[in-house]
C-alpha positions as CSV (number, residue, x, y, z in Angstrom):
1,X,-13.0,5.2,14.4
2,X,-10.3,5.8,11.7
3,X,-10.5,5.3,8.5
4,X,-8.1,2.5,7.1
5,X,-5.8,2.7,3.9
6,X,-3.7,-0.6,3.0
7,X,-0.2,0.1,1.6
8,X,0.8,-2.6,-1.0
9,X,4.0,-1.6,-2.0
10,X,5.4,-5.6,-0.6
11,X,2.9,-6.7,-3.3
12,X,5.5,-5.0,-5.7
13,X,8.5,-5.7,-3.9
14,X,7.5,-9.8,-3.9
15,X,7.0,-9.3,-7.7
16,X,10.6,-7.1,-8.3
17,X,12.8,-10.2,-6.5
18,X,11.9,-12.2,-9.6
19,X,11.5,-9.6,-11.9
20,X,7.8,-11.0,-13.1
21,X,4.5,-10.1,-13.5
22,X,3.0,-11.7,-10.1
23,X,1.6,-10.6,-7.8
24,X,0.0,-7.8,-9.4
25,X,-0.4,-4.7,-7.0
26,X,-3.8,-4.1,-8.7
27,X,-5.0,-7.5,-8.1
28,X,-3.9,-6.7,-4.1
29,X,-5.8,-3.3,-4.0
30,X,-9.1,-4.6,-6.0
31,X,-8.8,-7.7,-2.7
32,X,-8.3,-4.6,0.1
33,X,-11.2,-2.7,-1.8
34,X,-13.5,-5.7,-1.9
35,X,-12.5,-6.8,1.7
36,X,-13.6,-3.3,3.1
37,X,-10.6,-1.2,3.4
38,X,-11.6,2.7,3.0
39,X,-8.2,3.4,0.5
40,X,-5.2,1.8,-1.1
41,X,-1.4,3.1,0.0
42,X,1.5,3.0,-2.7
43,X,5.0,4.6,-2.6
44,X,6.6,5.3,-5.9
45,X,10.3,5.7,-5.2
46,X,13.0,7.4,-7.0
47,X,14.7,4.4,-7.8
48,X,11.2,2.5,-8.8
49,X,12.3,-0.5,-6.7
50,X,8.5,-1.7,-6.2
51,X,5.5,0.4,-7.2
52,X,6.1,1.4,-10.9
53,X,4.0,4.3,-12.9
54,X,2.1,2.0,-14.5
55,X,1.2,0.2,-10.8
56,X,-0.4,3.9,-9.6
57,X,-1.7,4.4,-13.2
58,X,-3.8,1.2,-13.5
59,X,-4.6,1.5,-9.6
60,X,-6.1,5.0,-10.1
61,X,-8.4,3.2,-13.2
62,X,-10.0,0.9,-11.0
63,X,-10.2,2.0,-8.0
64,X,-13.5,2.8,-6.4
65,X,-11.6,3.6,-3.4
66,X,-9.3,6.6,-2.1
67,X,-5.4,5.9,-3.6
68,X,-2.9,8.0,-1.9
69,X,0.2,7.9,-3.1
70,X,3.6,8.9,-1.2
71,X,6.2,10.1,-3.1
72,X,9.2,12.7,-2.5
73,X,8.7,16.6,-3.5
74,X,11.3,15.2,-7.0
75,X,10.0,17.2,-10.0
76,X,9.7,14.1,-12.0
77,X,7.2,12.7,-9.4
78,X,5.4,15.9,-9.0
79,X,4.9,15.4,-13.1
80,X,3.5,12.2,-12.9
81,X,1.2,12.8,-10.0
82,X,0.1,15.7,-12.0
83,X,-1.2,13.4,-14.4
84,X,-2.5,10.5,-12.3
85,X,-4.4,12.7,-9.9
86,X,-4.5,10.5,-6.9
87,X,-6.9,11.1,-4.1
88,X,-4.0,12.3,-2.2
89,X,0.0,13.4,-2.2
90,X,1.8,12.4,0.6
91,X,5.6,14.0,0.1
92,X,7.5,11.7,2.3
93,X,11.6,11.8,2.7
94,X,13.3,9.6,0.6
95,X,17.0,8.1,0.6
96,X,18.8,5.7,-1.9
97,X,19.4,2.4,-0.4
98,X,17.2,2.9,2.8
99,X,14.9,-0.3,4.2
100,X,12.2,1.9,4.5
101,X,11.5,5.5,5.1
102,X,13.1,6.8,7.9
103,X,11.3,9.5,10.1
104,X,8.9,12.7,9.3
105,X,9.6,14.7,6.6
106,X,11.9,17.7,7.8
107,X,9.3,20.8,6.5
108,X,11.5,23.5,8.8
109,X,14.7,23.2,7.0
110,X,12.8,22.3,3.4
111,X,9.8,24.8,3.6
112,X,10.9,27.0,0.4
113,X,11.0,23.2,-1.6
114,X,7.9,22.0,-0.1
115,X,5.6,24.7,-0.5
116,X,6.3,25.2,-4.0
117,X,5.5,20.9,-4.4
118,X,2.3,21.7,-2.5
119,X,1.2,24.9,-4.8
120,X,2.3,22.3,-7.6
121,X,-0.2,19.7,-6.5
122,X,-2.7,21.9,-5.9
123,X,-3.1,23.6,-9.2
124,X,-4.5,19.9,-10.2
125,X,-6.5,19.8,-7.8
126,X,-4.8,17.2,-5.6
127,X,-5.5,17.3,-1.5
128,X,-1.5,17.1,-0.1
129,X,-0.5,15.5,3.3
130,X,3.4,15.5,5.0
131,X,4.8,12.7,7.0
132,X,6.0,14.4,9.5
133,X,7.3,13.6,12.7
134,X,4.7,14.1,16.2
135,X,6.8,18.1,16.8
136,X,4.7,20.9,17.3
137,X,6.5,23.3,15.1
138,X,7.1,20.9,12.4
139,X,2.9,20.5,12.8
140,X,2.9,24.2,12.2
141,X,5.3,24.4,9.3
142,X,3.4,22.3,7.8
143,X,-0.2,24.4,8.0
144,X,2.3,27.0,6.9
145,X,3.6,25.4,3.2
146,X,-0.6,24.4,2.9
147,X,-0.8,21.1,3.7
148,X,-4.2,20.0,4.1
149,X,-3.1,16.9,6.2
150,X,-0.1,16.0,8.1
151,X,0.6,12.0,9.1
152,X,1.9,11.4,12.3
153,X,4.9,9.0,12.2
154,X,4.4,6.1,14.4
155,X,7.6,4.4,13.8
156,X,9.1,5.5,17.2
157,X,6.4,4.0,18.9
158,X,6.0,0.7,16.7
159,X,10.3,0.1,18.2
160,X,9.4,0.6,21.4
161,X,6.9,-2.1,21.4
162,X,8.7,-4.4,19.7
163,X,11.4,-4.5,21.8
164,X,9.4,-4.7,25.2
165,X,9.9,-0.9,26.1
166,X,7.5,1.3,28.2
167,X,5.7,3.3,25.4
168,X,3.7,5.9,27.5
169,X,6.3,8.9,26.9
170,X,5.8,8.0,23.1
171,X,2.0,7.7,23.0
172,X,1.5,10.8,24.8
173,X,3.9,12.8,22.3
174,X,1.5,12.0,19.7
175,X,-1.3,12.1,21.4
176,X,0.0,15.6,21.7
177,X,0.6,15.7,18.1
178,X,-2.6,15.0,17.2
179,X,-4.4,17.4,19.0
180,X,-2.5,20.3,18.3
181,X,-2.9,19.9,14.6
182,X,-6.7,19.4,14.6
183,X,-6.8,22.8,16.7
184,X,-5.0,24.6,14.0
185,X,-7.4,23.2,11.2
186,X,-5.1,20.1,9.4
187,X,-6.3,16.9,8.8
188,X,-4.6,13.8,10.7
189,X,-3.2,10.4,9.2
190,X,-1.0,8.1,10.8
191,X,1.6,5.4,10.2
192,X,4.6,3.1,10.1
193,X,5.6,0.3,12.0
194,X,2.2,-0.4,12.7
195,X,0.7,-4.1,13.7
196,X,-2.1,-6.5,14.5
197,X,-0.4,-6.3,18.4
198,X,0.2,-2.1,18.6
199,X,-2.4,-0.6,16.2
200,X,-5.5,-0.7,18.8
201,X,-3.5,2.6,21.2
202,X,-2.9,4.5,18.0
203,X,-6.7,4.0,16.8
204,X,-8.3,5.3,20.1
205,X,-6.7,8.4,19.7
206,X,-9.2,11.3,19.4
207,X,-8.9,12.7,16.2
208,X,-7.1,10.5,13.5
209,X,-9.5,10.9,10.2
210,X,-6.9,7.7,8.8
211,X,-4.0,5.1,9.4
212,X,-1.9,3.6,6.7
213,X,-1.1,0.1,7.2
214,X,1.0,-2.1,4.8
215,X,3.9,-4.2,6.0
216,X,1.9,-6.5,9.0
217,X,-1.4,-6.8,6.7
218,X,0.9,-8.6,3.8
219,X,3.2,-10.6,6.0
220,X,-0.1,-11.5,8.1
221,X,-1.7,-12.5,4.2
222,X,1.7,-14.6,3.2
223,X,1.1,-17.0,6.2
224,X,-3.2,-16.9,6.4
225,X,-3.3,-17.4,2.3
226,X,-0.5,-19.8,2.1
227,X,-3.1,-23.1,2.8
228,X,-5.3,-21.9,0.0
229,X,-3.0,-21.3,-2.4
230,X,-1.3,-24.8,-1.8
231,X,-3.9,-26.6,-2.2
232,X,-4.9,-24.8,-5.5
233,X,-1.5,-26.3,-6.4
234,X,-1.9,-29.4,-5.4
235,X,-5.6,-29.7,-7.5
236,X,-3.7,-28.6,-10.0
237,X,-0.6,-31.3,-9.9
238,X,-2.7,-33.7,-8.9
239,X,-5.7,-33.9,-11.7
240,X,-2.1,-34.3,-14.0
241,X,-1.3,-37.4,-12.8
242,X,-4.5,-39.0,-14.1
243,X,-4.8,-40.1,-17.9
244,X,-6.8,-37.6,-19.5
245,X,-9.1,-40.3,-20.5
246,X,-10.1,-41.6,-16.8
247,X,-10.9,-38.3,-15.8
248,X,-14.8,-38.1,-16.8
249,X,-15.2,-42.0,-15.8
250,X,-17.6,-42.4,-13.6
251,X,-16.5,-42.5,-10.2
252,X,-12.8,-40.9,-11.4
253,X,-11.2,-37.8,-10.8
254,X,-13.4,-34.6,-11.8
255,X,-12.3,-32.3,-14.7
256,X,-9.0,-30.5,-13.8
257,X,-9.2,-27.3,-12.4
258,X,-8.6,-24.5,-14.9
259,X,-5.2,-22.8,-14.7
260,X,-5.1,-19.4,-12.6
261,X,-3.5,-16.4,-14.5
262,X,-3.0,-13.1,-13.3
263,X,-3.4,-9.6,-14.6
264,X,-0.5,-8.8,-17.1
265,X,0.3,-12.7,-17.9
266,X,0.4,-13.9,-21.3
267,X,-2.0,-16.5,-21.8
268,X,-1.3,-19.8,-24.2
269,X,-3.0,-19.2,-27.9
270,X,-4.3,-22.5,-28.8
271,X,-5.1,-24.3,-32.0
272,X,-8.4,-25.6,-32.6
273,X,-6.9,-29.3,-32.2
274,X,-5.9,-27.9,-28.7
275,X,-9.0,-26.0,-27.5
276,X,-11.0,-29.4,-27.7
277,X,-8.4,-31.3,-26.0
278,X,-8.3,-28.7,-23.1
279,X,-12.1,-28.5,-23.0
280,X,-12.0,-32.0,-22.4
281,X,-8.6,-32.5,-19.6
């Protein structure tokens, strides 16, 4: 059975709309850590329009679990990964103003750029994977720069069953794909587009040590958390509408619930005057 990594970078991307400090990508991979997931997925961009340094920095701190971070073969991300040290690199392609990344790295036409990222990585002792796309020859350009892994890019796939298309062609490509890279001694991930309805075909395949999930698990966790964290509100707005002075009467509404902050927010400083009148809301 594969191993499972969660990518968070929508934890980041729901925090960048407003510009804020919630929700905290750290507080989103300590929850995938403690809910059993085998590693955490971030991807810091050129343009730093989610996960920031300071997102894979803090992540690496606390962490008990594998982090891999995507990035593209940029010097300036090469410099910083040198000094994070994930678990893993995985060099990814990467345009300005794109949804999301679009298709395997191209290692044939970039092999002179990637293998000196690779060698780069490796001096600090960091394991390196490409997203490639399920092509035998792009497989064994890969092995060729010293990859250690490659991920197979399930995004072709993902369409297809979205949209109600035969997938068989598809499946058996990577299936392919797969094989042929174990035989010549890489390691194999896989990812993208990837959901609670189409992940089960990719998982039975013989041979994938991992498989990156992000955008389904965080939609799925928008609509399944959305009940709790309502009614934390509600607690919250409702205790306010008693007098402070009813609320420890016997038979009256309990003590209000204490206020929830998250990692990076400011907290009030209170006076002593205020400290006993919050001990006692």
């Amino acid at each position: 059975m594969p191993k499972l990594s969660i990518n968070i970078d929508h934890i980041a991307t729901i925090r960048e709309a407003r510009g804020t400090v919630e929700p905290d990508p750290l507080e989103a991979g300590l929850i995938a850590q403690k809910s059993g997931a085998d590693g955490v997925t971030v991807h810091l961009r050129g343009d730093r329009r989610h996960i920031k340094e300071k997102d894979v920095l803090s992540l690496k701190k606390k962490l008990r679990i594998k982090l891999n971070l995507e990035m593209s073969a940029a010097n300036e991300l090469l410099g910083i990964a040198g000094r994070i040290k994930p678990d893993l690199v995985t060099l990814v392609p990467e345009k300005r103003g794109e949804l999301t990344t679009q298709g395997g790295l191209d290692v044939i036409n970039n092999r002179n750029a990637i293998r000196s990222a690779i060698r780069r990585l490796k001096k600090k002792k960091i394991p390196v994977s490409i997203f490639i796309n399920p092509g035998r020859e792009q497989i064994k350009a890969a092995k060729e720069a010293g990859a250690d892994f490659v991920e197979i890019h399930t995004g072709i796939y993902a369409e297809k069953f979205l949209k109600g298309k035969t997938v068989g062609a598809e499946l058996a490509r990577i299936k392919r794909a797969v094989k042929f890279a174990v035989c010549i001694g890489l390691k194999v991930n896989a990812g993208h587009g990837l959901t609670y309805r189409n992940t089960n075909k990719i998982a039975a395949i013989p041979g994938i040590t991992e498989m990156s999930i992000g955008h389904s698990v965080i939609s799925r966790a928008a609509l399944a958390g959305l009940g709790t964290a309502v009614k934390e509100m509600m607690k919250l707005t409702a205790c306010q509408r008693v007098p402070p002075s009813k609320r420890w009467r016997a038979g009256a509404v309990s003590a209000c619930p204490a206020p929830i902050y998250h990692r990076g927010e400011a907290r009030p400083v209170l006076t002593g005057r205020q400290r006993v009148i919050a001990k006692w809301k």
